[in-house]
Biopython code that builds the backbone (N, CA, C, O; Angstrom):
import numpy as np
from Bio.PDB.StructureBuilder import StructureBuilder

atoms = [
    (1, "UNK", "N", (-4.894, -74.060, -57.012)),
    (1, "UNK", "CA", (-4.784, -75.000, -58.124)),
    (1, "UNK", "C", (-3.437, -74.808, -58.808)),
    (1, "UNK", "O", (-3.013, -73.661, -58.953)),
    (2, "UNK", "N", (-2.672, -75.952, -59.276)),
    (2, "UNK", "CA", (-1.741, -76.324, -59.345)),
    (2, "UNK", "C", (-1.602, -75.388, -61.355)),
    (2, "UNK", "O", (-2.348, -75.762, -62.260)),
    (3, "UNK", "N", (-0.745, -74.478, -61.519)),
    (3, "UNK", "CA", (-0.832, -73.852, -62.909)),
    (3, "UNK", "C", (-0.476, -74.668, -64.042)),
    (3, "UNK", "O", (0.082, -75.716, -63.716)),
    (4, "UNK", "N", (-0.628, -74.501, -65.214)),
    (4, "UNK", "CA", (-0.385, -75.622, -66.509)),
    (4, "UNK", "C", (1.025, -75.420, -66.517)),
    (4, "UNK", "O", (1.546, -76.514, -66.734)),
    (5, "UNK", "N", (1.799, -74.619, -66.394)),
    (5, "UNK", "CA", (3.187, -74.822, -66.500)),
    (5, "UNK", "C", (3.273, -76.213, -65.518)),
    (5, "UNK", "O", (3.445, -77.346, -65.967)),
    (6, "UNK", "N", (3.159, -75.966, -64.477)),
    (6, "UNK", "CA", (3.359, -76.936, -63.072)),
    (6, "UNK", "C", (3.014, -78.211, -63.456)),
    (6, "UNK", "O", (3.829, -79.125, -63.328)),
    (7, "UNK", "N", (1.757, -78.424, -63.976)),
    (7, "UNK", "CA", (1.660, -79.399, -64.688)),
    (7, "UNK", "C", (2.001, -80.137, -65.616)),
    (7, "UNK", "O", (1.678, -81.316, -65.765)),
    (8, "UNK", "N", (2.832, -79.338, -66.456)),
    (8, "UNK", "CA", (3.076, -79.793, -67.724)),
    (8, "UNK", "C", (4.963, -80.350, -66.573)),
    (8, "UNK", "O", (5.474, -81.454, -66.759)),
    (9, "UNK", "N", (5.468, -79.504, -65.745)),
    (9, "UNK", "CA", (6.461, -80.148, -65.072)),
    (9, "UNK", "C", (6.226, -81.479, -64.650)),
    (9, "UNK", "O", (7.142, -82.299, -64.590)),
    (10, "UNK", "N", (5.064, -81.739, -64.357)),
    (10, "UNK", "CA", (4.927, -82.913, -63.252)),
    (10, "UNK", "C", (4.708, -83.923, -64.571)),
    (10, "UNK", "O", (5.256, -85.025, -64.545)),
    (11, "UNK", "N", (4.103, -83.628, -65.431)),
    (11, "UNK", "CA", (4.230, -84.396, -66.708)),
    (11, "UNK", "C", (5.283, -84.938, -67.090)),
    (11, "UNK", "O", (5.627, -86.104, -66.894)),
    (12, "UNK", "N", (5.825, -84.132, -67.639)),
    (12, "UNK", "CA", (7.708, -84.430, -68.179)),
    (12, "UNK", "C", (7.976, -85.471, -67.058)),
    (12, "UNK", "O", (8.260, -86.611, -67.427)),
    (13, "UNK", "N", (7.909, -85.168, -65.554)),
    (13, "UNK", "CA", (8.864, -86.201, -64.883)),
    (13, "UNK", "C", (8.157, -87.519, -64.518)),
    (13, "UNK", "O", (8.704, -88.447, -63.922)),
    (14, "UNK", "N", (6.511, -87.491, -65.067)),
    (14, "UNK", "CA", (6.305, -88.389, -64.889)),
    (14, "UNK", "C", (6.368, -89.754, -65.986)),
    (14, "UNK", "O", (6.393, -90.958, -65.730)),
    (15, "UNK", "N", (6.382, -89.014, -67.319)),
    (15, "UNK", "CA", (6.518, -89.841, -68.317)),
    (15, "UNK", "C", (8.073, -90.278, -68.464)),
    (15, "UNK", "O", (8.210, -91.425, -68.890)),
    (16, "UNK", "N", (9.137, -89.646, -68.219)),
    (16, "UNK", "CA", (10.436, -89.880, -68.037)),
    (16, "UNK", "C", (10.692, -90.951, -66.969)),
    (16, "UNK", "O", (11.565, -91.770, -67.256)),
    (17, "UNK", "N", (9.833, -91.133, -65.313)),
    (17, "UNK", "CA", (9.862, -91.801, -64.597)),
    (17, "UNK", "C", (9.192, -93.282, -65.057)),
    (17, "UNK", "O", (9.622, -94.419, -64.860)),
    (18, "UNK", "N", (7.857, -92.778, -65.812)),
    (18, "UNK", "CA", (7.563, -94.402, -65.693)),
    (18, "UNK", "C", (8.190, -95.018, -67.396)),
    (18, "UNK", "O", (7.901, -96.209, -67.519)),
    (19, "UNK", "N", (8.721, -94.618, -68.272)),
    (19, "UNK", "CA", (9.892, -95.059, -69.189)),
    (19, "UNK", "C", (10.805, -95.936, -68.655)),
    (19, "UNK", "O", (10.940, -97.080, -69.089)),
    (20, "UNK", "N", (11.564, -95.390, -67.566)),
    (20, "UNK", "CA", (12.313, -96.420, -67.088)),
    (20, "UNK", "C", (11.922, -97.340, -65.940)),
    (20, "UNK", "O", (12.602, -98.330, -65.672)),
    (21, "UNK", "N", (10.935, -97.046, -65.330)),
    (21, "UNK", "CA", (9.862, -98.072, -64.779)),
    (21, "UNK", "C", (9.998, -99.113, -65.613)),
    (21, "UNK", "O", (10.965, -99.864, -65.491)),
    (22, "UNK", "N", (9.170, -99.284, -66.456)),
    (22, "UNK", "CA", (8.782, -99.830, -67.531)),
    (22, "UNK", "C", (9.546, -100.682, -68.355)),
    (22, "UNK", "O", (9.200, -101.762, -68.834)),
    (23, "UNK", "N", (10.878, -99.947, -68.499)),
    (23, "UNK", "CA", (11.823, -100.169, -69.513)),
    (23, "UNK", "C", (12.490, -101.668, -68.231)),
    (23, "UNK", "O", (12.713, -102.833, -68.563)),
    (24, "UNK", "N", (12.625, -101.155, -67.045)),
    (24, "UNK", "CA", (13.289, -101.878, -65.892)),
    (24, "UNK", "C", (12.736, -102.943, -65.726)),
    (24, "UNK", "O", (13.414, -103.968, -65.660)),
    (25, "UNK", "N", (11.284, -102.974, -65.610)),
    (25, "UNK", "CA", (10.294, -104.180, -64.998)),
    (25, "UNK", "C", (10.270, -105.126, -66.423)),
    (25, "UNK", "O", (10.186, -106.352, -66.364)),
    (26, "UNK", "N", (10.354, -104.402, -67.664)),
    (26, "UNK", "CA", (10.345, -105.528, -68.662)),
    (26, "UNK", "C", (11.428, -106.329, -68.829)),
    (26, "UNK", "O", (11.335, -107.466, -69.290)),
    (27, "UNK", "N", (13.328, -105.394, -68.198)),
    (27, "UNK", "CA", (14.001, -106.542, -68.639)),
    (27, "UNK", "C", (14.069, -106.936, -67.490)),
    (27, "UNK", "O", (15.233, -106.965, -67.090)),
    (28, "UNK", "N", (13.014, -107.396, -66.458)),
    (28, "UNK", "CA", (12.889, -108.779, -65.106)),
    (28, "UNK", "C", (12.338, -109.932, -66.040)),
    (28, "UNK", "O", (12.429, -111.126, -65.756)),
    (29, "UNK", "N", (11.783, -109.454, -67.129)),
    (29, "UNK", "CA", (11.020, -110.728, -67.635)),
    (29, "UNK", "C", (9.371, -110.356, -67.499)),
    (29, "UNK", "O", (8.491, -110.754, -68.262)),
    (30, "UNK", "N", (9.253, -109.758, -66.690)),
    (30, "UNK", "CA", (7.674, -109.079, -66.608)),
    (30, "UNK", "C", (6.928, -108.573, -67.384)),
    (30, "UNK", "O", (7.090, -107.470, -67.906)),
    (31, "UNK", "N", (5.427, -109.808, -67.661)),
    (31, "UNK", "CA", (4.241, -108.876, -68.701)),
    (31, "UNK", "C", (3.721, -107.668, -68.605)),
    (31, "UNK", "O", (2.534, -107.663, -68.278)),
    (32, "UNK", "N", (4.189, -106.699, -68.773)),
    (32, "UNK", "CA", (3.667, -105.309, -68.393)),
    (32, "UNK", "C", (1.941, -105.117, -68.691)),
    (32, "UNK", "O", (1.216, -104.191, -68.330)),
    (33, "UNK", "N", (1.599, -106.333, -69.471)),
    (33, "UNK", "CA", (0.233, -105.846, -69.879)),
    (33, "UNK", "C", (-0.879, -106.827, -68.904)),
    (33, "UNK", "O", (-2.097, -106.754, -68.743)),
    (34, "UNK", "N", (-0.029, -107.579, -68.460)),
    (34, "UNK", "CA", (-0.749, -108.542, -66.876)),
    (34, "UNK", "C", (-1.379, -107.528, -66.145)),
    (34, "UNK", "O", (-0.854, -106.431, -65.958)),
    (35, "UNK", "N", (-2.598, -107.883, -65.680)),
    (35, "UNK", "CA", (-3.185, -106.749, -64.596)),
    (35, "UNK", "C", (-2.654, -107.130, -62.981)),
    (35, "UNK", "O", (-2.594, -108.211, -62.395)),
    (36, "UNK", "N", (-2.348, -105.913, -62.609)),
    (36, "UNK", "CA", (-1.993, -106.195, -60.973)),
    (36, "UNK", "C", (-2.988, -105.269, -60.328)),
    (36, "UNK", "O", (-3.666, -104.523, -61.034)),
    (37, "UNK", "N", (-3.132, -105.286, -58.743)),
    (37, "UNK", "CA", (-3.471, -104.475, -57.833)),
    (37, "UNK", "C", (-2.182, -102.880, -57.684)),
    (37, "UNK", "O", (-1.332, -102.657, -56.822)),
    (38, "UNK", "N", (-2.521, -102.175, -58.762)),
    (38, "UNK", "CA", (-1.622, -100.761, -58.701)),
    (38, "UNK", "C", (-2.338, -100.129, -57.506)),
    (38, "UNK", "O", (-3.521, -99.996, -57.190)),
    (39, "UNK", "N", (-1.096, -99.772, -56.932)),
    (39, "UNK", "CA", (-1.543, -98.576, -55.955)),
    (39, "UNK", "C", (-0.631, -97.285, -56.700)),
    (39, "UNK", "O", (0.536, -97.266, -57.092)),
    (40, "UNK", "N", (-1.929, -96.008, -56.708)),
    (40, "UNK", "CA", (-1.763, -94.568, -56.785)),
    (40, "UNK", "C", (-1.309, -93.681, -55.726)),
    (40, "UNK", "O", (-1.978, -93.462, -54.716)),
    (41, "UNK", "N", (-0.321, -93.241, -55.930)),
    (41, "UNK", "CA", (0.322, -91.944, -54.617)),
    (41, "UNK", "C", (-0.579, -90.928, -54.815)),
    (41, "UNK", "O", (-1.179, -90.862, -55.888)),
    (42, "UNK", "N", (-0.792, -90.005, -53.810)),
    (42, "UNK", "CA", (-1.283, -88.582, -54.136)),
    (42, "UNK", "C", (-0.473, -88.052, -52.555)),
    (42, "UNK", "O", (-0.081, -88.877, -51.729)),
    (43, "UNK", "N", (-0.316, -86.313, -52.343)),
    (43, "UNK", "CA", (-0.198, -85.860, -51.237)),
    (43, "UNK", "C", (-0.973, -84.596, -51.369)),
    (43, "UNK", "O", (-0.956, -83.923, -52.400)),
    (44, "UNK", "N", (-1.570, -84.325, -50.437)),
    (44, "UNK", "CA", (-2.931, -83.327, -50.109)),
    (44, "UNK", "C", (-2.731, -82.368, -49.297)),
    (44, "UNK", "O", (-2.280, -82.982, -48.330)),
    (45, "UNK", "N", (-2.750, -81.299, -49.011)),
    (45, "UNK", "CA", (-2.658, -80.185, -47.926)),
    (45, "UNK", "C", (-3.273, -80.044, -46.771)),
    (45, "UNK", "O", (-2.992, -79.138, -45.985)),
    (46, "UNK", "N", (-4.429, -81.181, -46.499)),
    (46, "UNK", "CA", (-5.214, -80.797, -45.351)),
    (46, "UNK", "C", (-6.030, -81.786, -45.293)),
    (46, "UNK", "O", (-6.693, -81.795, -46.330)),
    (47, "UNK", "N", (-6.377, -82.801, -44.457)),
    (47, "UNK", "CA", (-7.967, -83.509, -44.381)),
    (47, "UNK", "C", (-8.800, -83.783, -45.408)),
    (47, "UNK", "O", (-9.080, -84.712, -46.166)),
    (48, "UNK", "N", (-9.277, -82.019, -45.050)),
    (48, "UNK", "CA", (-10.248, -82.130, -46.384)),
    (48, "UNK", "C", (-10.131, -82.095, -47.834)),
    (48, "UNK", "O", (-10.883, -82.721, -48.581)),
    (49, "UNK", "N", (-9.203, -81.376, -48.204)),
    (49, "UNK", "CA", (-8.718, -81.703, -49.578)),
    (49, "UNK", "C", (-8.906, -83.513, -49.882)),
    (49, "UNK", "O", (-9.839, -84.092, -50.439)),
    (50, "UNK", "N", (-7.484, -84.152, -49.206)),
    (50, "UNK", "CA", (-7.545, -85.339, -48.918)),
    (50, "UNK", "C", (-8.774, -86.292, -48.944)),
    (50, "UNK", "O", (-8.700, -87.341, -49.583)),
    (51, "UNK", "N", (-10.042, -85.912, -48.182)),
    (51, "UNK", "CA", (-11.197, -86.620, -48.397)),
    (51, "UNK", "C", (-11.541, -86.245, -49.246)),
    (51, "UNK", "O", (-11.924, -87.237, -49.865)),
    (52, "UNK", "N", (-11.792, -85.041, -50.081)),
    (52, "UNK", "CA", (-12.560, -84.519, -51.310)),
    (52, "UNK", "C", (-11.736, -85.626, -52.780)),
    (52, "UNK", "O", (-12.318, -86.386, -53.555)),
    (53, "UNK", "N", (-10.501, -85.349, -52.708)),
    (53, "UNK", "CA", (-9.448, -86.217, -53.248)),
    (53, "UNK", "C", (-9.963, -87.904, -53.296)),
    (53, "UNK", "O", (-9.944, -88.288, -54.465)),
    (54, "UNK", "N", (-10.261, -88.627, -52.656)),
    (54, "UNK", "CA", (-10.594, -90.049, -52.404)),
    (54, "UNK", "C", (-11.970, -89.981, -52.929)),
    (54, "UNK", "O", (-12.408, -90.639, -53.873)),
    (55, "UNK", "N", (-12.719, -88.961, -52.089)),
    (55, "UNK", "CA", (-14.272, -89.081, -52.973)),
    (55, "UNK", "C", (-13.980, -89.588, -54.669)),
    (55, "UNK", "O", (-13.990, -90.675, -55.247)),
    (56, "UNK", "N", (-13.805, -88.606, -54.949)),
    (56, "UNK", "CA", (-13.181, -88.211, -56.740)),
    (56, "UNK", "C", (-12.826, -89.946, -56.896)),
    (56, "UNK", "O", (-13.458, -90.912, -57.324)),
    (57, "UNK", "N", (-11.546, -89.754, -56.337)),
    (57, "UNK", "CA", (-10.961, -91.708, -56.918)),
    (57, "UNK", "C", (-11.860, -92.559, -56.835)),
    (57, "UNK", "O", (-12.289, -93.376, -57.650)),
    (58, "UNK", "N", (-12.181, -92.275, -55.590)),
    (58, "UNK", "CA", (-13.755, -93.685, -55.558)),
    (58, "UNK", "C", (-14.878, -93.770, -56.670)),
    (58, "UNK", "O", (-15.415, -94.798, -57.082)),
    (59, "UNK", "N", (-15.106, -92.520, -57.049)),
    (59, "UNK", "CA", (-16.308, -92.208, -58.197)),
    (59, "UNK", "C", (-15.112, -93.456, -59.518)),
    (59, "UNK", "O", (-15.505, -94.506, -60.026)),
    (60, "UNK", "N", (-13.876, -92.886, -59.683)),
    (60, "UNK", "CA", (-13.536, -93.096, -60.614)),
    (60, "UNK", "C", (-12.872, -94.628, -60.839)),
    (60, "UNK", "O", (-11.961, -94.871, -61.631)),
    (61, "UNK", "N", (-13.677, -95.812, -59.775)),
    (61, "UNK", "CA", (-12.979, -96.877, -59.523)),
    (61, "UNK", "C", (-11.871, -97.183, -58.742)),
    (61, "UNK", "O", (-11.483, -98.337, -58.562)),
    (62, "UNK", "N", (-11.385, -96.265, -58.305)),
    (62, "UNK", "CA", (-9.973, -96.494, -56.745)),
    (62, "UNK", "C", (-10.749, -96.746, -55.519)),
    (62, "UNK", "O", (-11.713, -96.154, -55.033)),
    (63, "UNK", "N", (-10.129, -97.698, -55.176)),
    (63, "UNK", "CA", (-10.282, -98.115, -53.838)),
    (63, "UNK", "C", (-9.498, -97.264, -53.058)),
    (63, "UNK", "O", (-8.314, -97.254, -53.396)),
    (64, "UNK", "N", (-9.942, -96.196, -51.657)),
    (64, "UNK", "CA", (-8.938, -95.989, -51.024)),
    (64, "UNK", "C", (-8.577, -96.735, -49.974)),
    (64, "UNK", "O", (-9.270, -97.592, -49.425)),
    (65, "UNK", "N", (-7.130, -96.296, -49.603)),
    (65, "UNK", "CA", (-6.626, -98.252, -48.835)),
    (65, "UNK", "C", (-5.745, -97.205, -47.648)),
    (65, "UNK", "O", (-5.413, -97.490, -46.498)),
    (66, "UNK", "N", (-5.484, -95.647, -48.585)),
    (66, "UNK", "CA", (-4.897, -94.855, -46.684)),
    (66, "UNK", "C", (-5.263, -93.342, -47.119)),
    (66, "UNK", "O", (-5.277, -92.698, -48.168)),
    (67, "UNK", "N", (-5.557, -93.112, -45.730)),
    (67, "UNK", "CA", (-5.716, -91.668, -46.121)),
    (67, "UNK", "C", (-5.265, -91.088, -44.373)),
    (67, "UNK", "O", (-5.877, -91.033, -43.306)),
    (68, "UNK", "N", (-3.945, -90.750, -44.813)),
    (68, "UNK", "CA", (-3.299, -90.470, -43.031)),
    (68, "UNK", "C", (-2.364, -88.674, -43.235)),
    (68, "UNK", "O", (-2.283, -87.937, -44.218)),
    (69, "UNK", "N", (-1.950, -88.569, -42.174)),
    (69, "UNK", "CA", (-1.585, -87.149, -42.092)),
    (69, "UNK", "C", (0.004, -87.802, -41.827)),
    (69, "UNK", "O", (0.182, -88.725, -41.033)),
    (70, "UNK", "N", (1.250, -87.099, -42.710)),
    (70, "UNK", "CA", (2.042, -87.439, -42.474)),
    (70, "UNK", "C", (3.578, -86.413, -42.028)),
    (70, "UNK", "O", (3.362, -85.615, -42.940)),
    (71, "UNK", "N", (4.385, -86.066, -41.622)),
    (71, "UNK", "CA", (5.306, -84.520, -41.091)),
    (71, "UNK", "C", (6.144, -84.724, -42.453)),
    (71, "UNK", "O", (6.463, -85.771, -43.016)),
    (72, "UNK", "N", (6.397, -83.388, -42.798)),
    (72, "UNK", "CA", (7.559, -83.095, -43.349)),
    (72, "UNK", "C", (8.341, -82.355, -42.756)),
    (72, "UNK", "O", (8.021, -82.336, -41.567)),
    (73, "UNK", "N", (9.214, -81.723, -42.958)),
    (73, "UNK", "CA", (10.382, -80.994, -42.513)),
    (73, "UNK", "C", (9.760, -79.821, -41.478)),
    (73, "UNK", "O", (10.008, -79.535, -40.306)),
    (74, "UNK", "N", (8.610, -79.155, -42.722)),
    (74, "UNK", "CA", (7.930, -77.841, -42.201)),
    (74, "UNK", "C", (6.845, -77.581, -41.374)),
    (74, "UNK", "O", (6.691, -76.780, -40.452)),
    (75, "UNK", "N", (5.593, -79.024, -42.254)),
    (75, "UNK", "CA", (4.677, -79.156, -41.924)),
    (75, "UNK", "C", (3.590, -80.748, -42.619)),
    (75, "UNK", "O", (4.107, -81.584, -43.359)),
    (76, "UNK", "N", (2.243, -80.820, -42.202)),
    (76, "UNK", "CA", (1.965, -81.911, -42.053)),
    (76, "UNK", "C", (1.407, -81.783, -43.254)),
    (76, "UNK", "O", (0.930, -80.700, -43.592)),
    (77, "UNK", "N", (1.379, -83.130, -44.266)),
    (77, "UNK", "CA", (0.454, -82.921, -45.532)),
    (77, "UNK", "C", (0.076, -84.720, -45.013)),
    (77, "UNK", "O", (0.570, -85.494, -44.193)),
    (78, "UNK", "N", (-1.326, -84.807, -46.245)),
    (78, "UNK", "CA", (-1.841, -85.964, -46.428)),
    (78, "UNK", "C", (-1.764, -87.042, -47.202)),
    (78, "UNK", "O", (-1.950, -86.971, -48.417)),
    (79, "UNK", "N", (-1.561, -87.839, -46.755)),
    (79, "UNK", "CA", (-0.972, -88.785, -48.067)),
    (79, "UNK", "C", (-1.788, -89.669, -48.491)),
    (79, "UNK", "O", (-1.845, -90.558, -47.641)),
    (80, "UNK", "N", (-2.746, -89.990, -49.749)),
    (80, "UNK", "CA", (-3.923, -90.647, -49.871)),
    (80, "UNK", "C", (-3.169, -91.759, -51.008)),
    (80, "UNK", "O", (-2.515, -91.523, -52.024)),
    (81, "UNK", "N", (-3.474, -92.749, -50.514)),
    (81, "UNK", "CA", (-3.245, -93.969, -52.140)),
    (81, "UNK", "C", (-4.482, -94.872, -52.199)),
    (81, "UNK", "O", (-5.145, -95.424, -51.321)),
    (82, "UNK", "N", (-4.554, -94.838, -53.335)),
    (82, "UNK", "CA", (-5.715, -95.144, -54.127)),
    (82, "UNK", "C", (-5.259, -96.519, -54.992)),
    (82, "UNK", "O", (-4.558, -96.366, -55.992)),
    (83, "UNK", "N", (-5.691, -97.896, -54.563)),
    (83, "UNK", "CA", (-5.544, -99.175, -55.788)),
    (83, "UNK", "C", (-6.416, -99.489, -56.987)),
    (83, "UNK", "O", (-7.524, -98.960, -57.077)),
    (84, "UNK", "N", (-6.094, -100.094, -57.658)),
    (84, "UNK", "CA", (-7.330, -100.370, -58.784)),
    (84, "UNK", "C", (-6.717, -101.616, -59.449)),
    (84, "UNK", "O", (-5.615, -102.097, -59.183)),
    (85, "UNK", "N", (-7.179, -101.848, -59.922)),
    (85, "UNK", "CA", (-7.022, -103.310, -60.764)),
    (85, "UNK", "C", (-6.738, -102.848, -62.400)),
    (85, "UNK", "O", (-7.510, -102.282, -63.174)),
    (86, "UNK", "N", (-5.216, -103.350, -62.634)),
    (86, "UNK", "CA", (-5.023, -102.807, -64.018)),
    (86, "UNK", "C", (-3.463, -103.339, -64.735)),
    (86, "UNK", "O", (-2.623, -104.152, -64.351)),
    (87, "UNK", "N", (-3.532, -102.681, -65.629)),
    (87, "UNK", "CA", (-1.650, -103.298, -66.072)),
    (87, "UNK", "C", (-0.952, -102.552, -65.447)),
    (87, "UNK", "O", (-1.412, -101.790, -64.597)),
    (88, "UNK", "N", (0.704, -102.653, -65.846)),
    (88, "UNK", "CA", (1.488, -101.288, -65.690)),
    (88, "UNK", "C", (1.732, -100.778, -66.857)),
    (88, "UNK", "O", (2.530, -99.841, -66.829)),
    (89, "UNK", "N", (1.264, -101.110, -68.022)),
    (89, "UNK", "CA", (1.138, -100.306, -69.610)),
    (89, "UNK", "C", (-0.086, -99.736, -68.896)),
    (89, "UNK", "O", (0.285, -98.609, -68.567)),
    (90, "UNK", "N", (-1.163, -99.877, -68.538)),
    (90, "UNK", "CA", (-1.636, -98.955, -68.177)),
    (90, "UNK", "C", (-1.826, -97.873, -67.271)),
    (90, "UNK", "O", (-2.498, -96.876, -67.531)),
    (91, "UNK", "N", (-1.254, -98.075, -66.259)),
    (91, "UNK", "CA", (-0.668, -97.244, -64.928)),
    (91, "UNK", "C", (0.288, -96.150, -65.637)),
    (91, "UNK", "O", (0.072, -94.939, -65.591)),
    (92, "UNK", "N", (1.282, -96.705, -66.240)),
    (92, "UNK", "CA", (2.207, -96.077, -66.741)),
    (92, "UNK", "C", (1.569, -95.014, -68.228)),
    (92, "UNK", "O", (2.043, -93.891, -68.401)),
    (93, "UNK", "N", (0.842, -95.394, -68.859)),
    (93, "UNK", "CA", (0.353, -94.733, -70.011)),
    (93, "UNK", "C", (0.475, -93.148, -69.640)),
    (93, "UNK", "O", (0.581, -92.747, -68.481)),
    (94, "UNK", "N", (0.446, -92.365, -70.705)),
    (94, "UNK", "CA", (0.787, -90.590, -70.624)),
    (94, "UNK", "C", (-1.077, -90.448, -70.417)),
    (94, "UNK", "O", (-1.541, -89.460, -69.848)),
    (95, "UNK", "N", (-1.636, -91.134, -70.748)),
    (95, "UNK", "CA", (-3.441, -90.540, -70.544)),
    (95, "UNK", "C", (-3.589, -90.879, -68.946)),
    (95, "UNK", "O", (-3.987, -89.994, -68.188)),
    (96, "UNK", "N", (-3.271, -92.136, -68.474)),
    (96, "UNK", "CA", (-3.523, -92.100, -67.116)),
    (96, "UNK", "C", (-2.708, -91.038, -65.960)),
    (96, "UNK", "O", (-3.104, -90.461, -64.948)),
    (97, "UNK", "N", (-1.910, -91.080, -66.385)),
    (97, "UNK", "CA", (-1.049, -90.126, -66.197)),
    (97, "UNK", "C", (-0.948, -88.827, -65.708)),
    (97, "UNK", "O", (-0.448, -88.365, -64.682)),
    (98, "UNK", "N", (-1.834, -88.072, -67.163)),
    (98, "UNK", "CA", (-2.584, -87.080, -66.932)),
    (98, "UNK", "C", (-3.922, -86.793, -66.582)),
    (98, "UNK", "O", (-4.347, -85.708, -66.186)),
    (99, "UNK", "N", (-4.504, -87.747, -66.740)),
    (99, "UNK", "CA", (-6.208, -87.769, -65.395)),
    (99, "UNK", "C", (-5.473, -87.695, -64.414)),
    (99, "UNK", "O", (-5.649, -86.629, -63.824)),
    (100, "UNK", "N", (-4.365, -88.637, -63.740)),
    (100, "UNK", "CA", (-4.479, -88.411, -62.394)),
    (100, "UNK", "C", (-3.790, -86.855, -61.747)),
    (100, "UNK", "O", (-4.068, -86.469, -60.612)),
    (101, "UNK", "N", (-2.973, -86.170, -62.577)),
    (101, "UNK", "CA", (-2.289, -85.338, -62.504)),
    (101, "UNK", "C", (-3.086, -84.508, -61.998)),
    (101, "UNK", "O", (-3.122, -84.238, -60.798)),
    (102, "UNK", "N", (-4.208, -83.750, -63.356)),
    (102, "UNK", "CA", (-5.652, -83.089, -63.274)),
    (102, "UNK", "C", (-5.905, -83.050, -62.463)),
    (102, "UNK", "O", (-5.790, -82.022, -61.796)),
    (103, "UNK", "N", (-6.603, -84.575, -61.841)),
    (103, "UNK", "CA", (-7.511, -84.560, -61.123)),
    (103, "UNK", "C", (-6.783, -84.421, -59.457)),
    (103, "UNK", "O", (-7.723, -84.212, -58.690)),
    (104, "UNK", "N", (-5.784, -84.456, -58.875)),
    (104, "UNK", "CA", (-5.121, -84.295, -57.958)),
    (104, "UNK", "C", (-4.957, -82.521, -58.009)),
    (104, "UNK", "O", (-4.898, -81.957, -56.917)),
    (105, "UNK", "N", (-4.894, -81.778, -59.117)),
    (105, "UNK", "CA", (-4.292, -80.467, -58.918)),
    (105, "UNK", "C", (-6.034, -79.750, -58.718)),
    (105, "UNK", "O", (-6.153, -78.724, -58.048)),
    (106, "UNK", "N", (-7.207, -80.370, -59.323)),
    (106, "UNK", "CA", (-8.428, -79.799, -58.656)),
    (106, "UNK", "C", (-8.353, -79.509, -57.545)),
    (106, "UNK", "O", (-8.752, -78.413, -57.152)),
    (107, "UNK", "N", (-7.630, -80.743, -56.453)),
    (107, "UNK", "CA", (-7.360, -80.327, -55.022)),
    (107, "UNK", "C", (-6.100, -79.532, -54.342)),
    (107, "UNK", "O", (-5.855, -79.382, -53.145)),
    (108, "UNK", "N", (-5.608, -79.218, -55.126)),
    (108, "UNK", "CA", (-4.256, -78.674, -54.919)),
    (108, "UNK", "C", (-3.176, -79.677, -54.298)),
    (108, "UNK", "O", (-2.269, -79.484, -53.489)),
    (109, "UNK", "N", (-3.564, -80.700, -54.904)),
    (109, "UNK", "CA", (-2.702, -82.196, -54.370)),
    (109, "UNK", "C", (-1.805, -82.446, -55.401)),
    (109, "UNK", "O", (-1.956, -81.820, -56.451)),
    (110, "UNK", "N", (-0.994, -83.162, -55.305)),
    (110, "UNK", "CA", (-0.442, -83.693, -56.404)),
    (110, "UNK", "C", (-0.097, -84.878, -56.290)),
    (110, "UNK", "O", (0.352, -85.294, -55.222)),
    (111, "UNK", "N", (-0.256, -85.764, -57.512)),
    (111, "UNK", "CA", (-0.106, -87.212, -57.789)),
    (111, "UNK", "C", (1.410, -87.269, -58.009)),
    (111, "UNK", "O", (2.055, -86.432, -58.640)),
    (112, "UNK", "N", (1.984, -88.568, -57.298)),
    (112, "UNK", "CA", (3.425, -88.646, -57.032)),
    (112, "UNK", "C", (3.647, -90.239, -57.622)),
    (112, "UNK", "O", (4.645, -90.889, -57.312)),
    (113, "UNK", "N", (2.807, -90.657, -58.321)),
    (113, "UNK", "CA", (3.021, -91.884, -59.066)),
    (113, "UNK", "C", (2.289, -93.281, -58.397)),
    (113, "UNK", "O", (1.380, -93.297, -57.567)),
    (114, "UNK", "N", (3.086, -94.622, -59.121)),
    (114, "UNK", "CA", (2.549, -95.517, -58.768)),
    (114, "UNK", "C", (3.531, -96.803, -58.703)),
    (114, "UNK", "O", (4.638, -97.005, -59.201)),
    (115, "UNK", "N", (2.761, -97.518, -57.966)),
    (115, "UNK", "CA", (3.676, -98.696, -57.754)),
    (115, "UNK", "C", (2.927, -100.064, -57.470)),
    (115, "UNK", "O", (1.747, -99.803, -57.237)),
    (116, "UNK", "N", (3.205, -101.598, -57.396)),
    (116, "UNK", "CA", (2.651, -102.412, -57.746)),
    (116, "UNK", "C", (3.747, -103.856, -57.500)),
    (116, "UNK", "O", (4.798, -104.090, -58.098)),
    (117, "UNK", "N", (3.076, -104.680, -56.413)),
    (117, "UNK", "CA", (4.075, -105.897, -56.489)),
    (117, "UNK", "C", (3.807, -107.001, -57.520)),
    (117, "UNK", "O", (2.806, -107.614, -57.892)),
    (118, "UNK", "N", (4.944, -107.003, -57.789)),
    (118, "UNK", "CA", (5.156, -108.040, -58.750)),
    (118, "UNK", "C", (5.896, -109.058, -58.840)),
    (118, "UNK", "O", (5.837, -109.778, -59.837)),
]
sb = StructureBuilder()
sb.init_structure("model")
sb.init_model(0)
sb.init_chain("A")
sb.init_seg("    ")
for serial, (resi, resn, name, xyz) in enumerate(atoms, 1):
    if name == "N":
        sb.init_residue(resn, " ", resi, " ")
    sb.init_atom(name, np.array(xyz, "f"), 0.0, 1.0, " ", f" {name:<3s}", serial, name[0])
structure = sb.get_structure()
């Protein structure tokens, strides 16, 4: 499990990241408070993490849409994304933010953000 320092890192860069998300998509002209189909990143260490990971999202309203094994440099991790129906004020919010953070470091996964066509 992922330690509160670690977390509180992945915090900082995530509220700094979706600021200028946010800040970017509004001067397109875009209602940030329009609901879209958001898809959630996560990356997982193994299968099962990964399925335990999707269980969790599914309880919590995510649809999962992939759950595949993908190489890095060293070795193979899992990459699960999860959609839901919502704004990007809310995708982006510091509370969603940190559920998904949490709930990704239960598995020793970590949530790597979100994204959404618009």
């Amino acid at each position: 499990m992922l330690s509160d320092e670690e977390i509180s890192e992945q915090l900082e860069g995530h509220a700094a990241r979706n600021r200028e998300l946010i800040r970017s998509i509004k001067s397109q002209g875009v209602d940030v408070d329009k609901r879209y189909l958001v898809e959630h990143h996560f990356w997982s260490p193994d299968s099962e993490t990964a399925t335990a990971l999707g269980a969790l999202l599914a309880t919590h309203g995510y649809a999962i849409t992939r759950m595949n094994p993908t190489q890095t440099d060293t070795t193979f991790v899992w990459n699960v994304e999860a959609e839901i129906n919502r704004s990007l004020a809310e995708a982006s919010d510091a509370v969603t933010t940190e559920q998904l953070v949490r709930l990704a470091a239960r598995f020793d996964s970590i949530y790597d953000g979100w994204g959404a066509s618009i």
